[in-house]
C-alpha positions as CSV (number, residue, x, y, z in Angstrom):
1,X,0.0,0.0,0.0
2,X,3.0,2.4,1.2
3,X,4.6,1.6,-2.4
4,X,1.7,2.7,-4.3
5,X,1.0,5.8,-2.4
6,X,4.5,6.6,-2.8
7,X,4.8,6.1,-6.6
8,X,1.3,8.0,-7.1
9,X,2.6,10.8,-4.6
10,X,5.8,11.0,-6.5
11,X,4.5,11.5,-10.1
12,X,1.2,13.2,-9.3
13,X,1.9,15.4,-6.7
14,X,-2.1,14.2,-4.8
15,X,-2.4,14.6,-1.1
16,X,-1.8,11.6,1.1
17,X,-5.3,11.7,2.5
18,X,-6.7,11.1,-1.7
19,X,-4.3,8.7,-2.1
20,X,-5.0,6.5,1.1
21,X,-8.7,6.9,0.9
22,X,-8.7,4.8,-2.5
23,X,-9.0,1.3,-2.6
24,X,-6.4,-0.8,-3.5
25,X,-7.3,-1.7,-7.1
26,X,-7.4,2.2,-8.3
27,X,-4.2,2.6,-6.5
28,X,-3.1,-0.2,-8.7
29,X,-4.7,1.1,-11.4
30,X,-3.5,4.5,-11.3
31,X,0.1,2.5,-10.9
32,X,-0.1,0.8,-14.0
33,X,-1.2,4.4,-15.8
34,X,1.5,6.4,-14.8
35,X,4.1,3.5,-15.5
36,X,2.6,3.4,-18.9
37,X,2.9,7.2,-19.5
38,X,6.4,6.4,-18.2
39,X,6.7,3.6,-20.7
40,X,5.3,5.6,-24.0
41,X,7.7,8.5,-22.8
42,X,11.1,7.1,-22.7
43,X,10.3,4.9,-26.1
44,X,13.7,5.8,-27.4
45,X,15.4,4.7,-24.2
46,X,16.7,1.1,-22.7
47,X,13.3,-1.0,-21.7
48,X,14.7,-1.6,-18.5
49,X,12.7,1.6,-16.3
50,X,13.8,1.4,-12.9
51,X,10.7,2.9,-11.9
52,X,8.5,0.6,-13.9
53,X,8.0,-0.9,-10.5
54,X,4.2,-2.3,-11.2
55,X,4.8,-3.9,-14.3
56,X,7.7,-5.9,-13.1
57,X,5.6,-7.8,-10.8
């Protein structure tokens, strides 16, 4: 749970009280989003993200 707040809270900038009052699977789900935007990003880059944490899993 700590995880996913802290990669939401990282790349979103959303208050802790948003992010903790969610349930797990839109955590998740907002997870897999922003390590998708990450993904589509850095195209031209190695595939190996280091902050693609959710998708290594």
């Amino acid at each position: 749970m700590y995880e996913e707040a802290g990669f939401i809270a990282y790349y979103f900038h959303w208050p802790h009280d948003e992010i903790m009052s969610m349930e797990h699977r839109e955590r998740r789900k907002w997870c897999e989003e922003i390590s998708r935007i990450n993904r589509s990003m850095n195209e031209d880059k190695p595939k190996d993200n280091p902050f693609d944490v959710f998708n290594k899993r």
